[in-house]
Backbone as a ProteinNet text record, in pm:
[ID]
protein_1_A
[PRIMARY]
XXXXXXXXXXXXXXXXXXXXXXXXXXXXXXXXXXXXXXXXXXXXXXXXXXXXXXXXXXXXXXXXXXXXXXXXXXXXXXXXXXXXXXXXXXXXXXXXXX
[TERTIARY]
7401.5	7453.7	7603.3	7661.2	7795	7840.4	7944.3	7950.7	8030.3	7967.7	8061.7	8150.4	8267.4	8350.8	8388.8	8341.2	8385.1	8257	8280.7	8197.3	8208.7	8087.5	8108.7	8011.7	8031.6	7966.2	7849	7747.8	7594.9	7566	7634.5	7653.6	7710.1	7785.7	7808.5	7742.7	7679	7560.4	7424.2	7422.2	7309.1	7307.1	7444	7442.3	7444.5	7504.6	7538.5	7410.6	7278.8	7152.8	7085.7	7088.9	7053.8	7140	7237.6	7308.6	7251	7243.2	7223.6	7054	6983.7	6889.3	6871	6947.9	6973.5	7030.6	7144.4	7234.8	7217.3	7208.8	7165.8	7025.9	6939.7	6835	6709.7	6784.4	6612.6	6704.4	6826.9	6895	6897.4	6904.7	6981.1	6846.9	6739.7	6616.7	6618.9	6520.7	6493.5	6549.8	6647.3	6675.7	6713.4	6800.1	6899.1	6776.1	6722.7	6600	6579.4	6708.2	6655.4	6584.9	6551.8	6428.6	6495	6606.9	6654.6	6672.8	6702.7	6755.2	6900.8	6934.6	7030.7	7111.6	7261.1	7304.7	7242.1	7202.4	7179.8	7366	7326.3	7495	7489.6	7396	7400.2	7498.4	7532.5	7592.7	7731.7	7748.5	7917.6	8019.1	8106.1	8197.7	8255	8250.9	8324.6	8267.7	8208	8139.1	8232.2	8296.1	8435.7	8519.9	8610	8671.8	8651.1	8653.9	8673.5	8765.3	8885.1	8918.1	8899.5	8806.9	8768.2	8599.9	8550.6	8412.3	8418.7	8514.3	8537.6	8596.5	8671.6	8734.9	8576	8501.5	8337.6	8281.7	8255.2	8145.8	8206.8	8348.6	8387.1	8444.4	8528.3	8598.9	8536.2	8464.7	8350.3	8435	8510.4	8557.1	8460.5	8365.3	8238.1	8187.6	8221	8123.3	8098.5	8160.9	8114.4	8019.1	8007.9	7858.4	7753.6	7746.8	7654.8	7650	7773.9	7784.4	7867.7	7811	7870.6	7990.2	8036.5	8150.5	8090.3	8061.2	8010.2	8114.3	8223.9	8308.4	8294.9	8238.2	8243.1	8051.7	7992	7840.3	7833.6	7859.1	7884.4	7963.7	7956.4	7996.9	8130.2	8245.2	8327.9	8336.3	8370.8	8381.5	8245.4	8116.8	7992.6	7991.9	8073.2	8070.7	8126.5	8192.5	8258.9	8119.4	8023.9	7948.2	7818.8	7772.4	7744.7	7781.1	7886.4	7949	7874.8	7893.1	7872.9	7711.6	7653.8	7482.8	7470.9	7534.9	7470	7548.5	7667.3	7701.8	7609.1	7544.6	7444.5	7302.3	7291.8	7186.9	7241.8	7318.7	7366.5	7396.7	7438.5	7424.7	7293.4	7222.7	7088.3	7029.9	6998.5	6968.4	7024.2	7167.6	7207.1	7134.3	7181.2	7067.2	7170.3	7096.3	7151.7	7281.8	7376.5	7454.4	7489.6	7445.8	7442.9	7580.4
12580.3	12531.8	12556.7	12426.5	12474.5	12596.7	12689.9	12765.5	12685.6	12664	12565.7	12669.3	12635.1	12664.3	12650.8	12518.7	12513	12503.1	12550	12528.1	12416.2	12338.1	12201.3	12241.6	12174.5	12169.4	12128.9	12196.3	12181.6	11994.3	11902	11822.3	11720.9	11763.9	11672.8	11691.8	11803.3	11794.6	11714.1	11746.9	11637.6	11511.7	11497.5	11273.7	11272.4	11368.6	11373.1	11338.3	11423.5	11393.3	11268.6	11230.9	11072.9	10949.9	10971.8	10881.4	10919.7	11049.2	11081	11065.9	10996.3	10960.1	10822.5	10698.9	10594.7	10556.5	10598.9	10562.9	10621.6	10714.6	10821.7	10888.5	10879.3	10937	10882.8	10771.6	10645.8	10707	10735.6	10739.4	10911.7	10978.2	11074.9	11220.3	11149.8	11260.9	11239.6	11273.5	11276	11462.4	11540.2	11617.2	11676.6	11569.8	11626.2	11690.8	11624.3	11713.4	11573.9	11601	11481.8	11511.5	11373	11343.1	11425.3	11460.6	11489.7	11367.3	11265.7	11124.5	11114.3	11124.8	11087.7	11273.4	11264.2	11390.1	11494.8	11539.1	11670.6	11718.4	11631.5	11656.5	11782.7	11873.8	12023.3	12092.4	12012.5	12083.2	12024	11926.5	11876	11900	11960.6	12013.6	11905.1	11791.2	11729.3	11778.6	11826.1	11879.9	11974.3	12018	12139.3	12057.3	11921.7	11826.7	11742.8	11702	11597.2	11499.1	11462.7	11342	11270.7	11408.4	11377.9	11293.6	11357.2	11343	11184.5	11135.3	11013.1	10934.4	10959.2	10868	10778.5	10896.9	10880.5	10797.7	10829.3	10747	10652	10669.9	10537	10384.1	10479.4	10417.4	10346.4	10469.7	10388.2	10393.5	10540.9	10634.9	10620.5	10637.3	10700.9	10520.2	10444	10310.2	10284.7	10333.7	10322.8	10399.6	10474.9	10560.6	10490.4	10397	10345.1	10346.6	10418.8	10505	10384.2	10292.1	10219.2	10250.7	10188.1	10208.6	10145.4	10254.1	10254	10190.9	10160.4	10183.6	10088.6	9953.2	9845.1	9885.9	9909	9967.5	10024.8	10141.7	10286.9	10301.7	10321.6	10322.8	10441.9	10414	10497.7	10651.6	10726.9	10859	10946.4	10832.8	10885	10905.3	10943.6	10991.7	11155.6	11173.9	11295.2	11435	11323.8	11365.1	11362.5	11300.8	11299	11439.3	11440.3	11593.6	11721.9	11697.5	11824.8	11842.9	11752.2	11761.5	11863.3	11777	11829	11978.9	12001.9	12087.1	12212.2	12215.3	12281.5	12257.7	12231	12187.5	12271.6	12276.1	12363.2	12518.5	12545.6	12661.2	12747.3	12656.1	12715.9	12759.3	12665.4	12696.8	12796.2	12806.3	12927.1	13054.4	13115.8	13257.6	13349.3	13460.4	13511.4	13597.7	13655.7	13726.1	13906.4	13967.4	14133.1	14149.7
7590.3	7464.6	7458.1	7402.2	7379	7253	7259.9	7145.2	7030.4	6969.2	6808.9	6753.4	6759	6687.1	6576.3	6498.9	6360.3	6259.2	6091.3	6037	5965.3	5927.8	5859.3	5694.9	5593.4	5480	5502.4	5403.4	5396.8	5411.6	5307.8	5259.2	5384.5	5474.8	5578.5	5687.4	5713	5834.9	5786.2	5660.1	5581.1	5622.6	5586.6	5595.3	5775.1	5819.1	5943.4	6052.8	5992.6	6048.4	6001.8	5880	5862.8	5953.7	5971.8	6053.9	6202.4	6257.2	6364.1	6399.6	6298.2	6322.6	6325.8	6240.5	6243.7	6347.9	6445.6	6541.4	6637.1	6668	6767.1	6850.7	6776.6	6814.6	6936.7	6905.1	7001.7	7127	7158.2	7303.5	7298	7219.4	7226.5	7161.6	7150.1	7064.9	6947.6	6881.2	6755.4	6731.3	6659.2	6639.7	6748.1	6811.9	6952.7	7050.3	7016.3	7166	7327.8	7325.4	7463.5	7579.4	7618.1	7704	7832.1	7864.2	7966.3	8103.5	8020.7	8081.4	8047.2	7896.9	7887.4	7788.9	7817.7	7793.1	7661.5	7656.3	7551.5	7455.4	7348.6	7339.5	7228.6	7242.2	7246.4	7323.5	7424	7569.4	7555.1	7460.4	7528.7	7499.6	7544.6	7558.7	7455.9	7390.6	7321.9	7159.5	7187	7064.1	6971.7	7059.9	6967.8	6972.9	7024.1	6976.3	6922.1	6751.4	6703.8	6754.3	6843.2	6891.7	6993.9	7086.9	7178.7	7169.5	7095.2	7009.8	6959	6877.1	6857	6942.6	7009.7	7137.3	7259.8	7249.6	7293.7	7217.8	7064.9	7011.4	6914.9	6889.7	6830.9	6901.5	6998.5	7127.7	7249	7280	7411.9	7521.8	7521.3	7636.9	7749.9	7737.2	7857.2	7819.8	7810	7828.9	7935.6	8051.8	8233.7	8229.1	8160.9	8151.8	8121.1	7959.1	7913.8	7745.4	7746.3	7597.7	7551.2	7493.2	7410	7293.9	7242.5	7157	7007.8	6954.5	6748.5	6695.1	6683.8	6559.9	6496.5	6503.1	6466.4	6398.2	6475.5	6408.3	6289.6	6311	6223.3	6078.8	5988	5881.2	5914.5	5866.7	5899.6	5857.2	5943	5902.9	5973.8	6033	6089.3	6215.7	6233	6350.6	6350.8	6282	6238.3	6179.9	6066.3	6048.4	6163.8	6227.6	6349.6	6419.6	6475.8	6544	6392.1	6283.3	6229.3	6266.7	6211.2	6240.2	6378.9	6463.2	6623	6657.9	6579.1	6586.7	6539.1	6397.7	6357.6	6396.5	6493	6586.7	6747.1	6716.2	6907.8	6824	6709.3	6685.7	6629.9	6569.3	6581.9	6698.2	6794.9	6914.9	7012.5	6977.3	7078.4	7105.6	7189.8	7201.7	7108.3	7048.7	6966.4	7067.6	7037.2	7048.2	6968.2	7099	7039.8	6979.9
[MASK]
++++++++++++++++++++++++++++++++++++++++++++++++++++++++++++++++++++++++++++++++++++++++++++++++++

């Protein structure tokens, strides 16, 4: 798991998982639990960058990958919320720390 660095509002990981279930999930798991086909973005290092994070899912940086480009999809700003969801989704999961 990546370690998240930032905290996001109750209120934007909220909308963050409705979108991330609308846009995200048929490729990516239903509650970030992927099939282990396609990335676990629990793990990505873009996950502590928001411009990097959007350059990916708005841009379609990684589209040689397969990772299409949202921005024209996505209601603006969901992607941001997107990153918070999965962000509180990689920090739950972490192993605890003594």
């Amino acid at each position: 798991m990546v370690q998240v660095t930032e905290n996001f509002p109750q209120a934007t990981v909220a909308k963050g998982s409705a979108y991330f279930l609308d846009y995200c999930a048929r490729c990516h798991g239903l509650g970030t639990r992927a099939s282990g086909i396609l990335p676990d973005l629990k793990r990505s290092a873009a996950l502590n960058d928001a411009a990097t994070w959007r350059a990916i899912v708005e841009d379609g940086s990684l589209a040689d990958r397969g990772m299409i480009a949202w921005k024209h999809l996505i209601p603006e700003g969901a992607s941001e919320m997107i990153r918070a969801y999965v962000a509180g989704q990689a920090r739950a999961e972490a192993p605890a720390t003594r």
